[in-house]
C-alpha positions in Angstrom: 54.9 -17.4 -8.8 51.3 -19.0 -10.1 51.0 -19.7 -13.6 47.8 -18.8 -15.4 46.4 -22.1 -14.8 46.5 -22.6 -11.4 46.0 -18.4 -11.1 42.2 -19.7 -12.8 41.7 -22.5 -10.7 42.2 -21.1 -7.8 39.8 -18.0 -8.9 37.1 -20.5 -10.0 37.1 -22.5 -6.7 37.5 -19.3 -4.3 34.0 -18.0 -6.7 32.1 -20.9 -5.9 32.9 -20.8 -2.6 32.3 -17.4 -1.7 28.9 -17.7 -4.2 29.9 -16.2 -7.3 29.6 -19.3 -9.2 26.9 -21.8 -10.7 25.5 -22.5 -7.4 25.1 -18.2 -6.7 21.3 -17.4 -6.9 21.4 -14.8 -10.5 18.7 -12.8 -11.5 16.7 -13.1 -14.4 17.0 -10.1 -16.5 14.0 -8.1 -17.3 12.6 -6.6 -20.0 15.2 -3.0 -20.2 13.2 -0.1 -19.2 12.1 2.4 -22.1 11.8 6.2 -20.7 8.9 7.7 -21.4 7.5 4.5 -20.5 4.6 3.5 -23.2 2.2 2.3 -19.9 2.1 5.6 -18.8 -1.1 6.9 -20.8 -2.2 10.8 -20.1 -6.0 11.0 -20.3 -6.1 14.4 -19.3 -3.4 16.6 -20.3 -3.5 18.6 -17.3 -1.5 15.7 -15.6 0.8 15.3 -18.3 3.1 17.4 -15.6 2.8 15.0 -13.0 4.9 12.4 -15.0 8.0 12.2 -15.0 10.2 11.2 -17.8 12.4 8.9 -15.9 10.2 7.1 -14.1 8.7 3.5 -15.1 5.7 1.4 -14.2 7.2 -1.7 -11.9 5.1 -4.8 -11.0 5.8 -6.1 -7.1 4.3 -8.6 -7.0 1.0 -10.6 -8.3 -2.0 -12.8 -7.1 -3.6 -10.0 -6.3 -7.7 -9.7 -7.1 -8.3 -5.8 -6.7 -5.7 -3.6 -5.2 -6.9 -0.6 -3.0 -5.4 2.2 -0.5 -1.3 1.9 -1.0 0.4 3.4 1.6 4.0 3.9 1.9 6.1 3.8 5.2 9.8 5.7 4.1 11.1 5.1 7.2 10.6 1.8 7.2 11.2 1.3 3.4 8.1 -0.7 3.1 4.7 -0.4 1.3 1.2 -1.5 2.8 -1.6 -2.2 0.4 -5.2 -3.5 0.4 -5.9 -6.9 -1.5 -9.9 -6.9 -0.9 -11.1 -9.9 -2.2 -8.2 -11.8 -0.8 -9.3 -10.1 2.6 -6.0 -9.1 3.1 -3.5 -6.2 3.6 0.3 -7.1 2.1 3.7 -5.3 2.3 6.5 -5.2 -0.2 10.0 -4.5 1.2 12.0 -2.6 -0.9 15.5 -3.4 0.0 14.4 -7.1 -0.2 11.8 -6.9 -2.5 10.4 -9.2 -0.9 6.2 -9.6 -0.3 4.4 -10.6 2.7 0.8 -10.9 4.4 0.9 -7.7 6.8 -3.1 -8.8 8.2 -5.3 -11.6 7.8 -8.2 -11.4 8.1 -8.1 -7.6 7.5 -11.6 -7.5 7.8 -11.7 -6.3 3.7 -9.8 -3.5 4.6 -9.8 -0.7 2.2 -8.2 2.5 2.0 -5.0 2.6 4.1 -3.3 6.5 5.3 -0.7 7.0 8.3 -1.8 9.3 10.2 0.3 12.4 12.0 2.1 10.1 14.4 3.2 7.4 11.5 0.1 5.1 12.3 -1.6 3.0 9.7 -5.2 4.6 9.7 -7.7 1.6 7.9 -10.9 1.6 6.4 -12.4 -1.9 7.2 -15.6 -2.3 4.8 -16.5 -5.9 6.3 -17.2 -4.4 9.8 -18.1 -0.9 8.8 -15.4 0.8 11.0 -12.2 3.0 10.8 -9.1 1.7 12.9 -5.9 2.7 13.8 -2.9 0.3 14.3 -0.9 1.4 16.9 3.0 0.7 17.1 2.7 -2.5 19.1 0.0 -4.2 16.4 -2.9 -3.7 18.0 -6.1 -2.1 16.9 -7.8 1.2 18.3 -11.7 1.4 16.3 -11.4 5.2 15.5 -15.3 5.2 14.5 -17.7 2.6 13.6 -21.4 4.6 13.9 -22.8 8.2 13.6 -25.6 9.0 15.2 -26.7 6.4 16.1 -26.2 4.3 13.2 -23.4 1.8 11.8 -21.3 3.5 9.1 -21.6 1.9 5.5 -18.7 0.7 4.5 -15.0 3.2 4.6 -13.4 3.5 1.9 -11.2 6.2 1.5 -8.8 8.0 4.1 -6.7 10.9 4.4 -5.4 12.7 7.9 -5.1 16.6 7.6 -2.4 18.7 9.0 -4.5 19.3 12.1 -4.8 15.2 13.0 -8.6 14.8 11.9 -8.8 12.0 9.9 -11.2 12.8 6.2 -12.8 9.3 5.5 -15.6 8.8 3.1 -18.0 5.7 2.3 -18.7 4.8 -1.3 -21.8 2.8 -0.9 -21.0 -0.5 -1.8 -20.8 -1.7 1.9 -24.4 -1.3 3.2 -25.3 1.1 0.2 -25.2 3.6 2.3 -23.5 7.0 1.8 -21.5 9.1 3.9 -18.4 11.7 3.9 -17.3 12.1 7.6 -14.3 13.4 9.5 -12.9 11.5 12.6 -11.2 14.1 14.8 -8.2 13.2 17.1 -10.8 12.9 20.0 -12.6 10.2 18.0 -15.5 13.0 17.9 -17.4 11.8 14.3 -19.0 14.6 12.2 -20.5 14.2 8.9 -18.5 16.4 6.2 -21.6 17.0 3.5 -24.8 15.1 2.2 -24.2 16.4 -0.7 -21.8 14.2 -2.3 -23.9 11.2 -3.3 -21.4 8.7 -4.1 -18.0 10.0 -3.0 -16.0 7.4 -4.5 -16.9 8.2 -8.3 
């Protein structure tokens, strides 16, 4: 039978070996999470339902300029996002946690949607087009003119239940405006001139 000694011992060297001890990577403990969390701030209390009481604002990561068009993959447990000024796109993992550079150059990508077949859909401001990433990393240019002229500069991106793809342009590319609508036979058709700065 051990005594309580050597039963210690022999728990303290079977930790360290097996990583439980001083040499195990540990955590730094955060801040403990208050619910309603104070960031969230209602503006408007007609979203005041949208928030839920158990939820909590979480920073990912950081050396970031100006984040734009997040975009989350479930399947894949991993989040795409637009650093612009970085010219960029990164992904978080979130079984790891870990952050990565998804595209560089991304060509200042902007807004970021999957479309109906789990494709990332991207605006890409720099060279005034809309792309598609298909599953084996290369890029398909979805739209980069209508009639006859180069589009402004995407910005924003959603795909509808029927596959056409809603993008709009906010102006600051070329200082151009335009709403358009990319259908799944890259066929381009402008949506209204009567939004004259869709992004605001």
């Amino acid at each position: 039978m051990l005594e309580r000694r050597s039963f210690m011992v022999a728990g303290a060297v079977a930790a360290e070996e097996f990583g439980y001890g001083a040499g195990a990577f540990r955590s730094v403990a955060a801040e403990p999470t208050r619910y309603p969390d104070p960031s969230l701030k209602v503006v408007d209390p007609r979203f005041q339902p949208l928030i839920l009481g158990n939820a909590a604002v979480e920073r990912i990561a950081t050396g970031c300029r100006f984040n734009e068009g997040p975009v989350w993959f479930g399947d894949g447990r991993y989040l795409l996002w637009s650093d612009m000024p970085n010219d960029r796109i990164l992904k978080w993992e979130e079984e790891t946690g870990a952050i990565s550079v998804f595209r560089w150059p991304s060509n200042y990508a902007n807004g970021n949607t999957r479309d109906r077949q789990d494709r990332l859909v991207t605006c890409e401001m720099d060279v005034q087009r809309l792309t598609r990433t298909e599953y084996d990393g290369t890029i398909t240019v979805l739209a980069e003119s209508f009639e006859g002229k180069r589009l402004t500069g995407p910005n924003d991106v959603v795909v509808k239940s029927d596959n056409s793809i809603w993008f709009s342009g906010n102006g600051a590319g070329t200082r151009g405006n335009y709403p358009g609508t990319s259908h799944p036979k890259n066929c381009l058709s402008g949506s209204t001139g009567s939004i004259p700065r869709p992004n605001r």
